[in-house]
C-alpha positions as CSV (number, residue, x, y, z in Angstrom):
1,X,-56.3,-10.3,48.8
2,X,-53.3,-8.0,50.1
3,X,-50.7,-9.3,51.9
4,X,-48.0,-7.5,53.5
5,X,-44.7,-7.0,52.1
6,X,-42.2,-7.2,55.0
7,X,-40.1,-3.5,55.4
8,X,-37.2,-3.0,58.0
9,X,-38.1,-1.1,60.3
10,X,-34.8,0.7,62.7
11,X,-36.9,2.8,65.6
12,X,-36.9,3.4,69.0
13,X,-40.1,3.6,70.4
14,X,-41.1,4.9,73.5
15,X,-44.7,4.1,75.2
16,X,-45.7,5.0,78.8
17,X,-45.4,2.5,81.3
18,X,-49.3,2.5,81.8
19,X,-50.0,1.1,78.6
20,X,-48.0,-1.7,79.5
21,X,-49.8,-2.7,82.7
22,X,-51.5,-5.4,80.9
23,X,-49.3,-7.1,79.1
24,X,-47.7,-11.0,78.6
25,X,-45.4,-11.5,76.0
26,X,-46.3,-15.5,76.4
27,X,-49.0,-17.7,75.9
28,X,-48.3,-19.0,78.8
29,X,-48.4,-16.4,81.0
30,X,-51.5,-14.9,78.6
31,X,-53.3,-12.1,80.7
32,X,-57.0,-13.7,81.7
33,X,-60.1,-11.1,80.9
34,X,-63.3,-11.2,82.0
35,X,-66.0,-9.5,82.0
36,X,-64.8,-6.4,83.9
37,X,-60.8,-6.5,82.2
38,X,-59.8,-3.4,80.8
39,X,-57.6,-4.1,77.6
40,X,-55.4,-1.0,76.9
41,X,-51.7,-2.1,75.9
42,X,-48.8,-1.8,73.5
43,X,-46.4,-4.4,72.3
44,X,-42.4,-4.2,73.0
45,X,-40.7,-7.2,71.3
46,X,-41.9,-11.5,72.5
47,X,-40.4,-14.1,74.8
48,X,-40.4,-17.7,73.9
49,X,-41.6,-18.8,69.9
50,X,-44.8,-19.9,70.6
51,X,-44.7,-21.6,67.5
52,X,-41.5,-23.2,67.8
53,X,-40.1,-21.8,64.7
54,X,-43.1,-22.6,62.5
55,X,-43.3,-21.2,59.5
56,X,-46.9,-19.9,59.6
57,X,-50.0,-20.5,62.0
58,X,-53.4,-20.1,60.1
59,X,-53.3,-16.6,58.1
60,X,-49.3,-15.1,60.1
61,X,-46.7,-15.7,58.8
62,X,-43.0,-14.8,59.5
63,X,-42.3,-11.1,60.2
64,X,-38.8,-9.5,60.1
65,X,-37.9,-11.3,62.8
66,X,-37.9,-14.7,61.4
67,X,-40.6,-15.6,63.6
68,X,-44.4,-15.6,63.4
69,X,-44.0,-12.9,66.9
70,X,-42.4,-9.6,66.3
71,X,-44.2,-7.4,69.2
72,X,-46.8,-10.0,70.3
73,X,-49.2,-9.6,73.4
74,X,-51.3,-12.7,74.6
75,X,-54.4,-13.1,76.4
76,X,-57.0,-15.6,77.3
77,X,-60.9,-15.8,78.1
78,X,-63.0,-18.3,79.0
79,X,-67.4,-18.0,77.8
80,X,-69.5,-18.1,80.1
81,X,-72.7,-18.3,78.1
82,X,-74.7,-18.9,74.6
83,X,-74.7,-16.4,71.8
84,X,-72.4,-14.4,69.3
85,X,-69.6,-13.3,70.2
86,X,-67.1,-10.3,69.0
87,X,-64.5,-8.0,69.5
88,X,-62.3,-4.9,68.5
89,X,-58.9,-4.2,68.3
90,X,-58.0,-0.7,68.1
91,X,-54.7,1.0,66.8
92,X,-53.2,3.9,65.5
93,X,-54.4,4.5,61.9
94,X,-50.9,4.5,61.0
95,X,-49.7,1.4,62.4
96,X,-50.0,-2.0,61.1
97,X,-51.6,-5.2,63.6
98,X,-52.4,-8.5,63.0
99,X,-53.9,-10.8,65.5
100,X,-54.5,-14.8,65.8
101,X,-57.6,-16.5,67.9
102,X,-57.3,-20.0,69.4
103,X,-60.1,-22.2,71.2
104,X,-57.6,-24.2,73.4
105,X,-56.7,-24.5,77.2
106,X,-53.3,-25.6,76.2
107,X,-50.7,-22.9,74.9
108,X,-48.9,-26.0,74.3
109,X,-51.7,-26.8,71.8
110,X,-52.8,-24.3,70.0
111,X,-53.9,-25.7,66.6
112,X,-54.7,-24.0,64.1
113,X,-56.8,-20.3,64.6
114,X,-60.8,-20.4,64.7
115,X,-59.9,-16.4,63.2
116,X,-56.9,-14.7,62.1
117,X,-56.3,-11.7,60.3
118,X,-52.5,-10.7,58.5
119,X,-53.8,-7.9,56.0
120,X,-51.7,-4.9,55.7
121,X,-52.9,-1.7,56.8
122,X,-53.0,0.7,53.8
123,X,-56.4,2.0,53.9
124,X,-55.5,3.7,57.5
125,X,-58.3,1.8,59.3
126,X,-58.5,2.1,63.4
127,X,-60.1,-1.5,63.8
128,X,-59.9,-5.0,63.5
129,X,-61.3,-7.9,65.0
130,X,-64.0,-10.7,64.8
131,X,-67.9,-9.3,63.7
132,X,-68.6,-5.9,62.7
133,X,-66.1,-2.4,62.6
134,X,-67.6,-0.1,64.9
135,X,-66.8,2.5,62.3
136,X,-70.1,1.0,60.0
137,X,-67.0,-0.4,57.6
138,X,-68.9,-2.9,55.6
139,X,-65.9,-2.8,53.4
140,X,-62.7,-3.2,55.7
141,X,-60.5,-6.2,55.0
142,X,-59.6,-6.4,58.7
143,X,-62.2,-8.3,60.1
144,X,-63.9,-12.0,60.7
145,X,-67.0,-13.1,60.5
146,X,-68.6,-13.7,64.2
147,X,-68.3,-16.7,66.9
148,X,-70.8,-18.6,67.8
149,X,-69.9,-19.7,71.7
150,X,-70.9,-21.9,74.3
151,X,-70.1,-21.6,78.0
152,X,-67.3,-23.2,79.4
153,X,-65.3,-22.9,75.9
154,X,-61.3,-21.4,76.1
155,X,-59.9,-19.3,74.3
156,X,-56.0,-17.7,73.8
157,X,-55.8,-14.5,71.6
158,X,-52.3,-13.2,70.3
159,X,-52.2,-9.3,69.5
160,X,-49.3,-8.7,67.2
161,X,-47.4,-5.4,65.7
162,X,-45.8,-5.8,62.4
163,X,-45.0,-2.5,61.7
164,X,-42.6,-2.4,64.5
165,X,-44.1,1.1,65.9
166,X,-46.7,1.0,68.1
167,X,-48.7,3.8,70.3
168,X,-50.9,1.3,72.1
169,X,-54.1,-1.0,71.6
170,X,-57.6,-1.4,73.2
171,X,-59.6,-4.5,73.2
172,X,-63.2,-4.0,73.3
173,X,-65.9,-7.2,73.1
174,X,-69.2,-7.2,71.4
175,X,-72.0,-9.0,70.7
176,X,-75.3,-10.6,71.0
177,X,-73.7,-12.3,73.8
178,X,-73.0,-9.3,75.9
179,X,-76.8,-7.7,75.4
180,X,-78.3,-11.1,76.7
181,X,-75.8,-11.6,79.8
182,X,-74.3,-8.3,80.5
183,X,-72.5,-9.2,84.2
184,X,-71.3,-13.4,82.7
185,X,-71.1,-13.3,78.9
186,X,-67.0,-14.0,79.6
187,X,-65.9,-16.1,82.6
188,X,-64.5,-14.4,85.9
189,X,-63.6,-17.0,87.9
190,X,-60.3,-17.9,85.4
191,X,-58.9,-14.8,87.5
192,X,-57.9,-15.5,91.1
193,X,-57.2,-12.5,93.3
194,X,-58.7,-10.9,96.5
195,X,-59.5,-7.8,95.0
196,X,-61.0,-9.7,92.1
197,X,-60.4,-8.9,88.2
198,X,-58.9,-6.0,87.1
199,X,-61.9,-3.2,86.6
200,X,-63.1,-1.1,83.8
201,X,-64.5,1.9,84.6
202,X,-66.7,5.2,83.0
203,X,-64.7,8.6,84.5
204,X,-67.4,9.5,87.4
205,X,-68.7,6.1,87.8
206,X,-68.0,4.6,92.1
207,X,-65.8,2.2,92.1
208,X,-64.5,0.5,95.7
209,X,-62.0,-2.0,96.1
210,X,-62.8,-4.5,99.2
211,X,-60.5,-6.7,100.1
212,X,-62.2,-7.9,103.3
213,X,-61.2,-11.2,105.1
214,X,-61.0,-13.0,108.2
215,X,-58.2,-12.6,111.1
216,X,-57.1,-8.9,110.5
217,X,-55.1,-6.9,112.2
218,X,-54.6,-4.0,109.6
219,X,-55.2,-3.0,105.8
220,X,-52.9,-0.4,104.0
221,X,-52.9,0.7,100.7
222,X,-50.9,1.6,98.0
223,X,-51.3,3.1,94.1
224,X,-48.9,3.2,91.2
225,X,-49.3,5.8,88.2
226,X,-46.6,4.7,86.9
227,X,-43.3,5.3,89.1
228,X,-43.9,2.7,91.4
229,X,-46.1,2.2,94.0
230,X,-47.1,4.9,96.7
231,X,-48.6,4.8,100.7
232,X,-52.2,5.7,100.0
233,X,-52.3,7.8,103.5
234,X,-54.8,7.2,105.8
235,X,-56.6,4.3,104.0
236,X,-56.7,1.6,106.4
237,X,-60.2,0.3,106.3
238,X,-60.9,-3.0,104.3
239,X,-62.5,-1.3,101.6
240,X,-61.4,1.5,99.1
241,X,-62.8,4.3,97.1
242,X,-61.0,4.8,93.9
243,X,-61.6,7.6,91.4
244,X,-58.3,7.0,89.1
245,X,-56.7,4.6,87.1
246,X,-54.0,3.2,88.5
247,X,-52.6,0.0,89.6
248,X,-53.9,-0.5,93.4
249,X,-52.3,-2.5,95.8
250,X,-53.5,-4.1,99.5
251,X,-51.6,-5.4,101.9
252,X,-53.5,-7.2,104.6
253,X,-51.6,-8.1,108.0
254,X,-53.3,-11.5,109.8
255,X,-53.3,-12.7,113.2
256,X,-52.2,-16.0,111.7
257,X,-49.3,-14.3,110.6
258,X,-50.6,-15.7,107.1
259,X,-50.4,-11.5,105.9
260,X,-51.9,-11.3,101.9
261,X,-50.5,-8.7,99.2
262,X,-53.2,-8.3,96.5
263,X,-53.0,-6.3,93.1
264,X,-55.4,-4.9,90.9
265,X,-55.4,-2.6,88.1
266,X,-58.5,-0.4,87.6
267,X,-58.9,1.6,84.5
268,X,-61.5,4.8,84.1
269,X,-62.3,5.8,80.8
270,X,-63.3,9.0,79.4
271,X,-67.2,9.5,79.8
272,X,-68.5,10.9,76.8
273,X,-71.4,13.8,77.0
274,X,-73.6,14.0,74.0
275,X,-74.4,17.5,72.6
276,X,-77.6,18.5,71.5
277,X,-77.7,18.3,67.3
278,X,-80.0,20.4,65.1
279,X,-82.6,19.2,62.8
280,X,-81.3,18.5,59.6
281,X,-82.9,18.5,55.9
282,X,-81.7,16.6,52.8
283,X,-82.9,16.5,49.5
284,X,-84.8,13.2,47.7
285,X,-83.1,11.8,44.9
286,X,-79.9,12.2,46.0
287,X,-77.6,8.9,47.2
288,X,-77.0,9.7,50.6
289,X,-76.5,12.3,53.1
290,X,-73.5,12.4,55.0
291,X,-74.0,11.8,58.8
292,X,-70.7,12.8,60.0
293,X,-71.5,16.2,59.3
294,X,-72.9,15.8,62.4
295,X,-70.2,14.6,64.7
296,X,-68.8,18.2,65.0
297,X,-72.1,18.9,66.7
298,X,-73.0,15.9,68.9
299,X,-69.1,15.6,70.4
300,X,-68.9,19.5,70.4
301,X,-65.2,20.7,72.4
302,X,-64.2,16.8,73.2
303,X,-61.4,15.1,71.5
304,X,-63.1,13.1,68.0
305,X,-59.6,10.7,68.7
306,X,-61.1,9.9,72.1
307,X,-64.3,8.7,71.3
308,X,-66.4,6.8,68.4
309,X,-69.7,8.2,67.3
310,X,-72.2,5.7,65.3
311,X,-75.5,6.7,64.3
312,X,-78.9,4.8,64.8
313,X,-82.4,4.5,63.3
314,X,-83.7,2.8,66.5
315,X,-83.0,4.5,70.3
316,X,-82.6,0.8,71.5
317,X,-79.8,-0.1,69.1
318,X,-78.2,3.1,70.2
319,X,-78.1,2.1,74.1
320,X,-77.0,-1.5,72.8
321,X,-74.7,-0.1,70.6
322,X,-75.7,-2.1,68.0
323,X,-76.9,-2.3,63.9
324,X,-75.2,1.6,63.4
325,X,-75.7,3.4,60.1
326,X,-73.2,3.5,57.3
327,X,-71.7,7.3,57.5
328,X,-73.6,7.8,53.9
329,X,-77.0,7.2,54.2
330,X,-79.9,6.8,52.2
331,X,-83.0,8.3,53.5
332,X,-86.2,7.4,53.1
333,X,-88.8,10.0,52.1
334,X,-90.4,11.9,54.9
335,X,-88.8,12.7,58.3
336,X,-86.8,10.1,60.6
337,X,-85.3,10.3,63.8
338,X,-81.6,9.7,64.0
339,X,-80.6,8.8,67.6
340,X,-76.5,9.1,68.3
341,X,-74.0,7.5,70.3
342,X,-70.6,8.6,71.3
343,X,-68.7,5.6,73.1
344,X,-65.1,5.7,74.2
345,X,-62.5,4.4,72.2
346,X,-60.6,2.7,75.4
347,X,-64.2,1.1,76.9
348,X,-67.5,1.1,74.9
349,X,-69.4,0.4,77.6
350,X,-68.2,4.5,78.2
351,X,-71.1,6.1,76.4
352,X,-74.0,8.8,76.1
353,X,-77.2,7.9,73.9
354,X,-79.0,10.8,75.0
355,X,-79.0,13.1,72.1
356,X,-80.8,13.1,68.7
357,X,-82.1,15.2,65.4
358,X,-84.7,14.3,63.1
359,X,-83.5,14.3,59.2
360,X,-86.4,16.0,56.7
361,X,-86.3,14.9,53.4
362,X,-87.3,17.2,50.9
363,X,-89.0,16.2,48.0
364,X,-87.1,17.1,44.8
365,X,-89.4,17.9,41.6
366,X,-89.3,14.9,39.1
367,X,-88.7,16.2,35.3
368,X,-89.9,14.3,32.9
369,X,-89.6,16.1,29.7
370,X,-88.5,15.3,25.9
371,X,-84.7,16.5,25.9
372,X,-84.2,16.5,22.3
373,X,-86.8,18.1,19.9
374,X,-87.1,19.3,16.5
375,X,-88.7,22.2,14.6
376,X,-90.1,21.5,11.4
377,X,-89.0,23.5,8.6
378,X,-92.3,24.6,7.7
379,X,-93.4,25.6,11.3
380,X,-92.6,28.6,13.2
381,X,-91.6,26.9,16.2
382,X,-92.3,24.5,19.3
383,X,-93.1,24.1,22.9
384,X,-90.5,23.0,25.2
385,X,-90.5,22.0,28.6
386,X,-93.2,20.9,31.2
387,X,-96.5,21.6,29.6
388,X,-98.7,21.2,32.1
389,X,-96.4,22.2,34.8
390,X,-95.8,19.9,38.2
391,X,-96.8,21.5,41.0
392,X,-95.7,24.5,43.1
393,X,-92.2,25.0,42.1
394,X,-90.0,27.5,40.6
395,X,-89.0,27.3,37.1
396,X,-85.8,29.0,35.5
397,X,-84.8,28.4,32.1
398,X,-81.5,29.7,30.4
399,X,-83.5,32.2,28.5
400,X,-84.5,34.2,31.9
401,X,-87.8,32.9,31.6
402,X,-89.8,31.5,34.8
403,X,-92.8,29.3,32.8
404,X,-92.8,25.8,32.9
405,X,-92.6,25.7,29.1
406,X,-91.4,28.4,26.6
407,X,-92.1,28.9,23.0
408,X,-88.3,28.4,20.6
409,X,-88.3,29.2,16.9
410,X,-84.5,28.8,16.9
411,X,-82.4,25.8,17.0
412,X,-79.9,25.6,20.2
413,X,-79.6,24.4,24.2
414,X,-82.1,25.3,26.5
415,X,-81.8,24.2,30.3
416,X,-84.4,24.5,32.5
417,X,-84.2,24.7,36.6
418,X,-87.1,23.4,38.9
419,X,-86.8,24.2,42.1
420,X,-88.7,22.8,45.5
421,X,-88.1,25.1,48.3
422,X,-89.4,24.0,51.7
423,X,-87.7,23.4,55.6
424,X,-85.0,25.9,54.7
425,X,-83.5,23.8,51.4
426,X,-84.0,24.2,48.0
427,X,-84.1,21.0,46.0
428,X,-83.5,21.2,42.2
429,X,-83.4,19.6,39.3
430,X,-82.0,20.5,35.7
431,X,-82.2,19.2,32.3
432,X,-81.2,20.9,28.9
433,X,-83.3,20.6,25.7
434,X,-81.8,20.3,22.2
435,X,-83.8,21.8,19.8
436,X,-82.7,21.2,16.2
437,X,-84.1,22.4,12.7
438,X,-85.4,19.3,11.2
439,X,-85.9,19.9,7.5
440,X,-88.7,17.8,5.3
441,X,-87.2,15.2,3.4
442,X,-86.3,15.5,-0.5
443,X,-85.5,12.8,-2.9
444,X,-82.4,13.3,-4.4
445,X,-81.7,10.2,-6.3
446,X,-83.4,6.5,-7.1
447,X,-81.0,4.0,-8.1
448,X,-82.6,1.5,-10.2
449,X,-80.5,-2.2,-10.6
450,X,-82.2,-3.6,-13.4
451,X,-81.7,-6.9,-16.0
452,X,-81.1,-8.7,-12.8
453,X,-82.9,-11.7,-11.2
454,X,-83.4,-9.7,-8.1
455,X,-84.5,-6.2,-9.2
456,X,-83.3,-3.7,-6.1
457,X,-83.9,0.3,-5.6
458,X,-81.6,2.5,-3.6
459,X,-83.3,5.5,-2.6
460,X,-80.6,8.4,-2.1
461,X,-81.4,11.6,-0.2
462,X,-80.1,15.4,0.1
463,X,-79.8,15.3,3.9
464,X,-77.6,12.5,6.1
465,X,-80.7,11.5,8.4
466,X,-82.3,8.2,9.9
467,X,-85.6,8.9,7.7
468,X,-88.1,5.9,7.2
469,X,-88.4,4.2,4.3
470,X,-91.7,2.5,2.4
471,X,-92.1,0.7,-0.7
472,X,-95.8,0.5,-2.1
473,X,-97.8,-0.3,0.7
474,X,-94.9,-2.5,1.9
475,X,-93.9,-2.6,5.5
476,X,-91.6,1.3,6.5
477,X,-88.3,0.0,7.4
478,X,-85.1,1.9,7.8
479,X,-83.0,0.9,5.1
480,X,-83.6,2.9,1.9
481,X,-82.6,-0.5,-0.3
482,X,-85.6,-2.7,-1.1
483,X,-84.6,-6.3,-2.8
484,X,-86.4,-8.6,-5.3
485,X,-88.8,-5.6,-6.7
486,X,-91.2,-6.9,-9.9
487,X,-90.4,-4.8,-12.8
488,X,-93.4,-2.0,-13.2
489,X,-94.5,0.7,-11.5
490,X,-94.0,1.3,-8.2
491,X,-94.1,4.4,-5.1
492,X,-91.4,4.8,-2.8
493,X,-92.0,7.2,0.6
494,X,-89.5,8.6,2.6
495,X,-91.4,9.7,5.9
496,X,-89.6,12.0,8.8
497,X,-90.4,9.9,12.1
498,X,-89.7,13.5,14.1
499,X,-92.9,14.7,12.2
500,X,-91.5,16.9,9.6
501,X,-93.3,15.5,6.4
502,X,-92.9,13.2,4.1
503,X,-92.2,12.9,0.2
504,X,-93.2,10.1,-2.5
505,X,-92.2,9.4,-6.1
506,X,-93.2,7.0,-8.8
507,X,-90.2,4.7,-10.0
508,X,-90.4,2.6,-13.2
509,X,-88.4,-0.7,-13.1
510,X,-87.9,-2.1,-16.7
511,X,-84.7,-3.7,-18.0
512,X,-82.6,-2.4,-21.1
513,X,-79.2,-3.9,-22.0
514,X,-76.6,-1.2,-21.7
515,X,-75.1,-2.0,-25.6
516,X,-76.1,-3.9,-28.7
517,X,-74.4,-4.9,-31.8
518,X,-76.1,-5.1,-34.9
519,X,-73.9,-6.9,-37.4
520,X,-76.2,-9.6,-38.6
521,X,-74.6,-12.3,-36.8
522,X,-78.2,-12.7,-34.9
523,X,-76.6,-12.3,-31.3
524,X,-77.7,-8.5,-29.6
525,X,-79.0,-7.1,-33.4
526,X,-81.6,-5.2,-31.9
527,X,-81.9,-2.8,-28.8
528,X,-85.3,-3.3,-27.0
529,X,-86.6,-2.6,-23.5
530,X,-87.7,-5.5,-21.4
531,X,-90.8,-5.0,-19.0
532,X,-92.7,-2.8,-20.6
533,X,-95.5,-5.0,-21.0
534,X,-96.0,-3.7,-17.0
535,X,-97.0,-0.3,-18.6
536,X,-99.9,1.6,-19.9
537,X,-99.2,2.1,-23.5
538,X,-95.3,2.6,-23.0
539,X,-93.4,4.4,-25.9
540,X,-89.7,4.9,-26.4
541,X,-88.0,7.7,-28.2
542,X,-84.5,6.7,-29.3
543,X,-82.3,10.5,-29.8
544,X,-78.9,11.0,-30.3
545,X,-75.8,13.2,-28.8
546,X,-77.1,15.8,-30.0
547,X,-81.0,15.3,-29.1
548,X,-82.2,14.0,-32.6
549,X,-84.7,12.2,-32.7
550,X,-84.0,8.9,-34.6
551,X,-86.9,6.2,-33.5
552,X,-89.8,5.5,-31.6
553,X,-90.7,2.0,-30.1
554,X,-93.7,0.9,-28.8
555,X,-94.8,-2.9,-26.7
556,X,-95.1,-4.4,-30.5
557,X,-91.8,-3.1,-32.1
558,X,-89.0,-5.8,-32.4
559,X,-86.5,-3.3,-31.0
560,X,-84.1,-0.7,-33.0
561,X,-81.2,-2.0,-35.6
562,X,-79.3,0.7,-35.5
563,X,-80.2,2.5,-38.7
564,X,-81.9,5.7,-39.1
565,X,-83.7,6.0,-42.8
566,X,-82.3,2.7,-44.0
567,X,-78.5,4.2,-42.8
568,X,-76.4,2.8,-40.5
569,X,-75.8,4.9,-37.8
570,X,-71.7,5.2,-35.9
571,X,-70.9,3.0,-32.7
572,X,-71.2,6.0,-30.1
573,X,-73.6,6.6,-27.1
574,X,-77.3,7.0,-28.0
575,X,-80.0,7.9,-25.3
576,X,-83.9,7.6,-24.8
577,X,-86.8,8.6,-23.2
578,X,-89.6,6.1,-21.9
579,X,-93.0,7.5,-21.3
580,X,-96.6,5.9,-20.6
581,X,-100.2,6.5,-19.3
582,X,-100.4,7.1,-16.1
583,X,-104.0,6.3,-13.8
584,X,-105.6,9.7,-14.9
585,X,-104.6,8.3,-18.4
586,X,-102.0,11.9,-18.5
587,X,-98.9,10.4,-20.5
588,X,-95.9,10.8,-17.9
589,X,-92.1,10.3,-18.4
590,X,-90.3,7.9,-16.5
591,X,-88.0,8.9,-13.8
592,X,-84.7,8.2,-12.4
593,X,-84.1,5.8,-15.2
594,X,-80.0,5.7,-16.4
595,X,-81.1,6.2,-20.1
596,X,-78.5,5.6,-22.4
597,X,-77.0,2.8,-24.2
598,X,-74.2,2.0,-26.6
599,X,-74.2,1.2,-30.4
600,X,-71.0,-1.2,-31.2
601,X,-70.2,-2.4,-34.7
């Protein structure tokens, strides 16, 4: 949540004397509204602490002034039916408001606030209130959820400015409440006056004042603009047509001598005029489409600051006003009509919901091809792209050619452009193919850990790629390490899972000690290979450094002693070569065996 931090503030501010015509500084002298009030104010300083030096009330809390009211402004309603009930406070994006809402006919008993709001102002918003900113602001900090009213309920509402500068406020009221009783939703009769309530009014809309009563002997009337107030000349009839905002005045002389002086402010609002919009078009697949492209259009040489325009799927919600469209919307496929509304910021009951422009949606092509690829060493090339093709669209690829696939041989980035080109749009969409050289795969090594209880081969390649690996007829995993492998013969398979081949090789696993000693003692006095009873008619050829052949062993020898013609050979290295019959009974050598030992005396 964001608080405000409290800044010091030294300005003289300087607001028309209009603004001002409806304000109280007091709750108890809070200015009544009703159905008809117009709301449009400023704030300079408060009277009496409402709060009696309370440290907070609900969400406010003390301003720079020590107080909970800094530039406070008071009002009061009274319901005067069912239903949900609203309203908006609008400011200067620049400025900074907070506001307070009571249920209580007793300023002297306020309680605590049904709503409140004290959030600072830092994302420039222009409203706050209770139920939903006109703007289509899902997001705003600055308002409450709705009220739920009865008739008959009270209700005291403090408007205050923490920021110290001020250019004015408007209240405006909303809700279900006002679409279900229009002329009674809030409660006239808390306002007694013979000219009535004050009046809000549309610019062009007839407005007469009629103060008619009994025992007359003569009406005149006066206005005030704003420098006091001035003989209306010649209006001396009971009733008066008004066409400006001002603050009117009646005085009515009695045979009774009982003479009345009756006040009433009546303000006219600007009266928006909706300008016809073009059709639009928007592309599918993207997230929205911006609707306040359009307000240039429907507001055309009026003031934007003047008015608020909201956007509707339904021509109903646009007279009401009500359910508007987030500025970003989402179409649905297809065309829709989007039906306007431009309302005045000082009265929204000032607005034009005449106009409207129908939003195409173009479908964009949906690409569903394999982005990366590979060309087999041993094949001249592939097919890229959308084989079959996917309608009538455009294609463009990098290459400057217009297919919907191409041919590569060579390895590289290929991006390819489909186009959909209708209603004066063209709606595209790109992808880029990787094509790489994949080459077959080679075995480069097989590590054999023998003599062990848990036999394991480690199958190395000439290429750092994710190849399968299969042992036998075993299960292809992805590890090229198999564990617990029976000593014999056995086929390991390295497979290319892009497509590019495979390679296999037979492996013998048979155990040999790596040195033996044969110095009678009876421990390691002959060398010998262990396992070969796996094989078909396995020999062993026993050489020296220098390739000499000094012994051959077969399944029945005891193993070699180390002697070559009855003569002890030296302790040094001595190698060998295993071979055996293979299933077309062709002897074969063993591979990828690590075939030498040690003699140590």
């Amino acid at each position: 949540m964001r608080w405000k931090t409290l800044f010091f503030w030294f300005l003289f501010v300087f607001v028309s004397p209009t603004l001002f015509a409806q304000i109280s500084a007091d709750c108890v002298n809070a200015i009544p509204i009703c159905n008809n009030t117009p709301v449009n104010s400023g704030t300079m300083g408060y009277g009496i602490d409402d709060f009696n030096g309370a440290s907070a009330s609900g969400c406010l809390e003390p301003t720079i002034t020590g107080a909970i009211e800094s530039n406070s402004a008071w009002y009061r309603f009274r319901t005067g039916a069912s239903g949900q009930l609203g309203f908006n406070i609008g400011f200067d994006s620049s400025e900074d408001w907070d506001f307070a809402l009571y249920q209580t006919n007793d300023c002297n008993n306020l309680g605590d606030p049904v709503r409140c709001n004290f959030f600072d102002n830092r994302d420039m918003e222009t409203f706050m209130g209770v139920g939903e900113d006109p703007n289509g602001n899902a997001d705003t900090f600055l308002y409450e959820d709705w009220l739920d009213v009865s008739p008959g309920e009270d209700y005291y509402l403090l408007i205050n400015n923490f920021s110290n500068t001020n250019s004015g406020f408007s209240i405006q009221f909303s809700g279900e409440i006002f679409v279900t009783n229009p002329y009674d939703a809030l409660d006239c009769s808390i306002i007694s006056n013979l000219l009535g309530p004050p009046l809000a009014a549309c610019e062009g809309d007839p407005i007469v004042l009629d103060a008619t009563t009994t025992d007359v002997l003569s009406y005149t009337w006066y206005s005030d603009t704003g420098s006091g107030f001035q003989l209306l000349p010649g209006e001396t009839n009971p009733a008066l047509n008004v066409t400006t905002s001002a603050l009117y005045r009646v005085e009515v002389i009695r045979t009774t001598q009982n003479n009345l002086i009756s006040d009433v402010q009546v303000f006219f609002s600007p009266a928006p005029t909706a300008q016809a919009m073009t059709d639009a078009v928007s592309c599918s697949g993207l997230e929205t489409y911006n609707l306040e492209v359009k307000n240039a259009e429907v507001l055309g040489s009026q003031d934007p600051s003047d008015f608020v325009v909201t956007y509707h799927e339904d021509a109903t919600d646009a007279q009401l006003g009500i359910n508007p469209l987030p500025a970003l919307y989402s179409p649905s496929a297809g065309s829709v009509t989007i039906f306007a509304r431009i309302s005045s910021q000082e009265n929204p009951a000032c607005f034009d919901a005449s106009q409207s422009f129908d939003l195409t949606v173009v479908q964009t092509p949906e690409l569903d091809i394999e982005t990366d690829v590979y060309i087999c060493e041993s094949t001249t090339g592939v097919e890229i792209g959308e084989i079959s093709g996917i309608g009538q669209y455009d294609y463009m690829w990098s290459t400057g050619e217009n297919t919907s696939s191409i041919f590569v041989s060579q390895d590289g980035e290929y991006t390819l452009t489909v186009t959909n080109s209708g209603n004066g749009v063209d709606c595209s969409i790109t992808k880029t193919v990787s094509v790489t050289i994949s080459l077959a795969p080679r075995i480069d090594e097989v590590i054999v850990e023998d003599l062990q209880k848990n036999n394991t081969i480690q199958v190395l390649t000439e290429l750092d790629v994710p190849y399968e690996y299969q042992l036998d007829n075993g299960p292809i995993q992805a590890s090229n390490i198999f564990s617990n492998v029976a000593p014999g013969l056995h086929t390991v398979t390295i497979n290319d899972p892009k497509g590019c081949g495979s390679v296999s090789a037979e492996i013998t696993v048979v155990g040999f000690p790596k040195f033996f000693t044969p110095n009678g003692d009876g421990a390691n006095d002959f060398w010998h290979i262990e396992g070969l009873e796996s094989l078909q008619e396995p020999i062993v050829h026993i050489f020296n450094r220098y390739g000499m052949f000094i012994k051959e062993l077969d399944m029945q020898s005891v193993g070699w002693d180390g002697t070559f013609n009855g003569r002890e050979l030296p302790s040094t290295d001595y190698w060998f070569k295993l071979s055996y019959m293979d299933v077309q009974g062709q002897r074969v050598e063993a591979a990828y065996i690590n075939n030498h030992f040690a003699l140590r005396r």
